[in-house]
BAFI-3210 file (N, C-alpha, C; in Angstrom, 3 decimals, decimal comma, padded with zeros to 6 digits):
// residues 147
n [1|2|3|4|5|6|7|8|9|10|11|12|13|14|15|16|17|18|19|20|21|22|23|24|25|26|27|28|29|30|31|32|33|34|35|36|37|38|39|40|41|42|43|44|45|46|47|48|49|50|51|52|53|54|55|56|57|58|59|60|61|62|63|64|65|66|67|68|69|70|71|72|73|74|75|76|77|78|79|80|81|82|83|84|85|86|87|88|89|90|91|92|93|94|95|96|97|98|99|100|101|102|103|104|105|106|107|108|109|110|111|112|113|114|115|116|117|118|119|120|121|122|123|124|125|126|127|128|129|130|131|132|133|134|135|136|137|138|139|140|141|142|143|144|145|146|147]
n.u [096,635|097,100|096,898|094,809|096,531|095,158|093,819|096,045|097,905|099,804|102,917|106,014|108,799|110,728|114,174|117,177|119,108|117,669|119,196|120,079|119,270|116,062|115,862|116,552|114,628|112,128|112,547|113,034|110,396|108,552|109,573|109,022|106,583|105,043|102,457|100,501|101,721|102,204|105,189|107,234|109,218|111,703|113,444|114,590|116,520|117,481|119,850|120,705|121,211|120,990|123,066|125,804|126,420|123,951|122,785|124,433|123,863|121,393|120,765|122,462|120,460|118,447|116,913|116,555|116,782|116,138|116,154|115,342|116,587|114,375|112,689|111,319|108,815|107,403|105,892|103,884|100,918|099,307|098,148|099,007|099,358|100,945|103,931|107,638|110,519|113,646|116,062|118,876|119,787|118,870|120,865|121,302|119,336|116,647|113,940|110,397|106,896|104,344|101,988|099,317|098,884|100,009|102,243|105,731|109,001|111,953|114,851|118,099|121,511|123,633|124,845|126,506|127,945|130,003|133,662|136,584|137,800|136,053|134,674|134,469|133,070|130,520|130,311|129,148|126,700|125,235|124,726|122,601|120,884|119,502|118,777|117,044|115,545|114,309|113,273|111,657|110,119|108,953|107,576|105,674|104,040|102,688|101,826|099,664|098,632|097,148|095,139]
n.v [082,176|083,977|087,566|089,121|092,054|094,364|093,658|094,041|095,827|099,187|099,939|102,768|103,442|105,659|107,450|109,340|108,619|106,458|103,837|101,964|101,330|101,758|100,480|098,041|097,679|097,835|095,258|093,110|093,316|092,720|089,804|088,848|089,524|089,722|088,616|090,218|092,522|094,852|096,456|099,644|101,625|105,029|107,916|111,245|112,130|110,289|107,378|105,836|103,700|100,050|100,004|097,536|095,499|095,641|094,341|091,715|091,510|090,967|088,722|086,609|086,131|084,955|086,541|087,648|090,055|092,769|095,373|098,693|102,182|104,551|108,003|110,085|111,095|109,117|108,352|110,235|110,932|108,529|105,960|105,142|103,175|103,731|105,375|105,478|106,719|106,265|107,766|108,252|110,657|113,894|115,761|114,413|114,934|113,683|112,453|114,400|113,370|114,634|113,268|111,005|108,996|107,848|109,279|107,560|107,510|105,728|105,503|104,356|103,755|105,421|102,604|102,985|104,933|103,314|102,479|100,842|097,490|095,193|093,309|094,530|096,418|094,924|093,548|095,588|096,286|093,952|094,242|096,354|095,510|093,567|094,637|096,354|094,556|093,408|096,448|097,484|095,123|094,740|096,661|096,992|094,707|095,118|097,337|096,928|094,909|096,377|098,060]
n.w [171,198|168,596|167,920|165,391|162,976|163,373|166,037|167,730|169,853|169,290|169,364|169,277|169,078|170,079|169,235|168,758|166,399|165,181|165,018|167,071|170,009|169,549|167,302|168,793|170,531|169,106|167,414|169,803|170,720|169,057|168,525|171,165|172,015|170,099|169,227|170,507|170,394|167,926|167,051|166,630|165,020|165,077|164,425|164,638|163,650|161,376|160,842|158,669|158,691|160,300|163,288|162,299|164,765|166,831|165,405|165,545|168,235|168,667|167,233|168,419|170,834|168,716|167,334|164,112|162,977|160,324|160,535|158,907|159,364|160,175|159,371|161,762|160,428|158,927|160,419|161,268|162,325|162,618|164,921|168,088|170,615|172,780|173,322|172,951|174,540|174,132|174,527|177,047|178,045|178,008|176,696|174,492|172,808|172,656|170,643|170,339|171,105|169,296|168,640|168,711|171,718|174,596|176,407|177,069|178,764|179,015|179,582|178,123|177,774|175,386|173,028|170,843|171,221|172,721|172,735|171,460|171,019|168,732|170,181|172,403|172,227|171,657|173,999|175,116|173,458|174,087|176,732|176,662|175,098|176,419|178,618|177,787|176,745|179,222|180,922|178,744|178,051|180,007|180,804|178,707|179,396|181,772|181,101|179,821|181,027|182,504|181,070]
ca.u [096,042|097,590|095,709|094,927|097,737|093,948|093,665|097,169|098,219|100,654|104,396|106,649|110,145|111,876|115,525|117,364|119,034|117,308|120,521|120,553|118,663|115,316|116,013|116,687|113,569|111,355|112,616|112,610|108,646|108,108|109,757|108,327|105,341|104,541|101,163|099,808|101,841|103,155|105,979|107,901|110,728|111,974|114,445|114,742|117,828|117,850|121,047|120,740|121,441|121,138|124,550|126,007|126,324|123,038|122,514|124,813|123,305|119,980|121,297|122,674|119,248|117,740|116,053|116,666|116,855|116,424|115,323|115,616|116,192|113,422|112,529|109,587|107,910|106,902|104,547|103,182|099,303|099,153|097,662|099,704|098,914|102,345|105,297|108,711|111,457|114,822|117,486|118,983|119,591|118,111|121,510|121,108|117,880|115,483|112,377|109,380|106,164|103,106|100,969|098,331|099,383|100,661|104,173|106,698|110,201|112,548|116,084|119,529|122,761|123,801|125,730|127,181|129,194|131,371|135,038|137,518|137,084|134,713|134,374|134,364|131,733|129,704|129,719|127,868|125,506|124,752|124,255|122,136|119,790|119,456|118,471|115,912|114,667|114,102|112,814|110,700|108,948|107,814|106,668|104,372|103,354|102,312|100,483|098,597|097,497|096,425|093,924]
ca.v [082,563|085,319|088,270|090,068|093,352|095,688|093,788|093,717|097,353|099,510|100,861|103,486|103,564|106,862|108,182|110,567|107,811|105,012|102,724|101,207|101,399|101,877|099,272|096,315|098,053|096,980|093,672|092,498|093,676|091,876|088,694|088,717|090,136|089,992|087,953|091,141|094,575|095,289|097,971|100,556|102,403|105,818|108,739|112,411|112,299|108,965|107,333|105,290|102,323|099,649|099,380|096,130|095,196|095,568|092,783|090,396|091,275|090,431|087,436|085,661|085,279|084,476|087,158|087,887|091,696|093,143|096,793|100,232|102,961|105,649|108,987|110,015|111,658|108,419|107,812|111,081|110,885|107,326|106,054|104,283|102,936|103,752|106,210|105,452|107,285|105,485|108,261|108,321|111,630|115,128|116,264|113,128|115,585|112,942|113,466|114,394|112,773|115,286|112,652|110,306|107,892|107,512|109,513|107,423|107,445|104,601|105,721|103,932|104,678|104,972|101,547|103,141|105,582|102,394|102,371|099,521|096,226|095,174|092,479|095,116|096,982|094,198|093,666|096,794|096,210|092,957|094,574|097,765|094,880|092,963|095,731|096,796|093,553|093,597|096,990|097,784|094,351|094,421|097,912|096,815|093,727|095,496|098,794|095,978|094,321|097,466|097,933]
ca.w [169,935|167,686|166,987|163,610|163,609|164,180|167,230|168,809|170,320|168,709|170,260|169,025|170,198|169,351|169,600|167,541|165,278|165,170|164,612|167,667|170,633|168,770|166,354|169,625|171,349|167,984|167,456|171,147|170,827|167,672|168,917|172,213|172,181|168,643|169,521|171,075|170,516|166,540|167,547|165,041|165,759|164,204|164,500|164,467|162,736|160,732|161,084|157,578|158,761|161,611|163,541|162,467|166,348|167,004|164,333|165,806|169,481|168,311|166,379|169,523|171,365|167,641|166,390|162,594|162,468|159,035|160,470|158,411|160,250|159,660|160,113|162,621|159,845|158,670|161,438|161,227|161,383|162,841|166,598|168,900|172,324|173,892|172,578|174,033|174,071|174,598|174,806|177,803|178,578|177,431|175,621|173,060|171,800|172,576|170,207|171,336|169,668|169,148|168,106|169,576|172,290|175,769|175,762|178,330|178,803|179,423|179,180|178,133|177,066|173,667|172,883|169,601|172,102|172,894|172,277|172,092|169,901|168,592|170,953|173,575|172,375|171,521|175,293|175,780|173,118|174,833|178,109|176,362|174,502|178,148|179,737|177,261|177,026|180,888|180,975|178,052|177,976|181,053|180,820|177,957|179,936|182,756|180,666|178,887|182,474|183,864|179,920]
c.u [096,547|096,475|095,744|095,826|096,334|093,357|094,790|097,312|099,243|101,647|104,767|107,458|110,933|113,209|116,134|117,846|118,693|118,142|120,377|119,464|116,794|114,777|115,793|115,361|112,463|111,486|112,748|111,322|108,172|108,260|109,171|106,775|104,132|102,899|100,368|100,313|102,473|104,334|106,911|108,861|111,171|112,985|114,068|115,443|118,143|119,220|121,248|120,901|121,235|122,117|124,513|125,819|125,548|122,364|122,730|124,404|121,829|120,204|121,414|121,675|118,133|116,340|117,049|116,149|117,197|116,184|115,699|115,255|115,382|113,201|111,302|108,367|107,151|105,786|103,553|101,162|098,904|098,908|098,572|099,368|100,107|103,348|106,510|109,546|112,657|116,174|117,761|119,506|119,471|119,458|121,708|120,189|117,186|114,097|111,292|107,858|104,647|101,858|100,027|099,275|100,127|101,824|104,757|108,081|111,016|114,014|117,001|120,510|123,018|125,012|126,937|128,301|130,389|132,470|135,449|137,174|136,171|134,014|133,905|132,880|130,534|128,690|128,368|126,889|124,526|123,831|122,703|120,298|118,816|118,500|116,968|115,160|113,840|113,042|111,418|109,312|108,215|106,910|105,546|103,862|102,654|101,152|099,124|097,830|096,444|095,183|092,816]
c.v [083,952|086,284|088,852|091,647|094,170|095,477|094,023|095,820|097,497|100,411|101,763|103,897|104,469|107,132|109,148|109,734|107,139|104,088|101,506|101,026|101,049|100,941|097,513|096,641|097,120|095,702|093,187|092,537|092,674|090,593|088,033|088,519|090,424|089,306|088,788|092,223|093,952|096,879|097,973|101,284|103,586|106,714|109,996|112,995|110,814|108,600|106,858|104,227|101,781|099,225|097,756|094,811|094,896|094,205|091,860|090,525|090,520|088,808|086,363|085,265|084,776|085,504|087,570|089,110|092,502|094,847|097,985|101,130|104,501|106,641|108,869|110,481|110,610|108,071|108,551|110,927|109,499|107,576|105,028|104,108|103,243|104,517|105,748|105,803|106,592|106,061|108,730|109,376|112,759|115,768|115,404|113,793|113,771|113,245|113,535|113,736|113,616|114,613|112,062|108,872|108,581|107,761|108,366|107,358|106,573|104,871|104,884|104,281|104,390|104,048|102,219|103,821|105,228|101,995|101,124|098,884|096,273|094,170|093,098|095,594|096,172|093,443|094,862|096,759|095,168|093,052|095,347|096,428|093,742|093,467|096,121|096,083|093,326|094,417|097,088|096,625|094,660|095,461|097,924|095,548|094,996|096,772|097,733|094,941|095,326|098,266|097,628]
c.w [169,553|167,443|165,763|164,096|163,913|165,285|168,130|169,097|169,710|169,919|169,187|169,595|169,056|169,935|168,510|165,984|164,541|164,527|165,752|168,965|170,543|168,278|167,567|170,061|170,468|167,641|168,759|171,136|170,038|167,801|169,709|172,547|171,081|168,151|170,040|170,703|168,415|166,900|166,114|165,784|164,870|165,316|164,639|163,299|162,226|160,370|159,209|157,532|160,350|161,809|163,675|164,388|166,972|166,436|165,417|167,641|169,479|168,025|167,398|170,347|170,392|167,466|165,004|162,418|161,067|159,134|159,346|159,717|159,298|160,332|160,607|161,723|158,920|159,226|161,814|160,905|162,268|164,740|166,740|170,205|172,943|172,663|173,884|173,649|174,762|174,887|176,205|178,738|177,854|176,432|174,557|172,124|171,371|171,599|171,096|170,295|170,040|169,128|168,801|170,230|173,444|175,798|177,486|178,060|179,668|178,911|179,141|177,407|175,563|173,624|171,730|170,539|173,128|172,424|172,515|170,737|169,892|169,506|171,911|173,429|172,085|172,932|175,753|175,291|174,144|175,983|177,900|175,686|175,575|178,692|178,887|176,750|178,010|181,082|180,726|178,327|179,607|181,702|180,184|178,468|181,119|182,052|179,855|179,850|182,518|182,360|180,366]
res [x|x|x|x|x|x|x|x|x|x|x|x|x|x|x|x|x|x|x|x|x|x|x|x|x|x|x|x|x|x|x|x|x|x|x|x|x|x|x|x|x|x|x|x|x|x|x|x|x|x|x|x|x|x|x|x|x|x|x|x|x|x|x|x|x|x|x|x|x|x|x|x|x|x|x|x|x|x|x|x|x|x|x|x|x|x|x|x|x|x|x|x|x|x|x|x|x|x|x|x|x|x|x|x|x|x|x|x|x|x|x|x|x|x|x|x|x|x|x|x|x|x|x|x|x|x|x|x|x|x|x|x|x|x|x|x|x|x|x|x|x|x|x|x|x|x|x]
***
């Protein structure tokens, strides 16, 4: 049974762009989990767009990714049960989120910072959307046991 979005718990997956990382974090949530968590995703530094790549990584296990990438000052003011930050290391200028909610950190690499074809780098997205499938969900399965 689905709940109404004022019963399901809220995420927030930050990075500095939100192009990429961010963006798979929120739709893996939404797909997954979308019967219990509503997750959002934002930036520091709003990229303006979601990297095409990201699309067609999403695309291949069938989610239909339409995201915008947004700044954090959108969410300003708002509660969240969980903040996550996705940049994977401190010179990326990870944000930090002042606000209400559970800060954690779940680091990976930035996919965009893959060279080669596009085939190539599509590998890495692959891997990067895998991984933070893996991760994340089962970080919000598990914080939502232990509720």
């Amino acid at each position: 049974m689905e709940r109404s979005d004022s019963d399901k718990k809220r995420v927030l997956f930050l990075c500095t762009g939100n192009s990429c990382r961010s963006q798979m974090a929120e739709a893996l949530t939404n797909h997954f989990l979308g019967d219990r968590w509503s997750a959002f995703s934002a930036g520091t530094a709003p990229a303006g767009y979601v990297h095409h790549l990201v699309v067609r990584a999403l695309a291949e296990i069938g989610i239909h990714h339409q995201g915008e990438s947004k700044s954090i000052e959108r969410f300003k003011g708002q509660a969240f049960d969980v903040v996550i930050t996705l940049c994977d290391d401190a010179a990326e200028n990870c944000p930090f989120w002042l606000g209400q909610g559970e800060r954690v950190h779940i680091g990976f690499p930035d996919p965009a910072l893959a060279t080669g074809r596009d085939s190539d780098r599509l590998d890495v997205y692959r891997q990067v959307c895998d991984d933070i499938r893996r991760r994340v969900l089962s970080y919000l399965r598990e914080y939502e046991a232990a509720k």
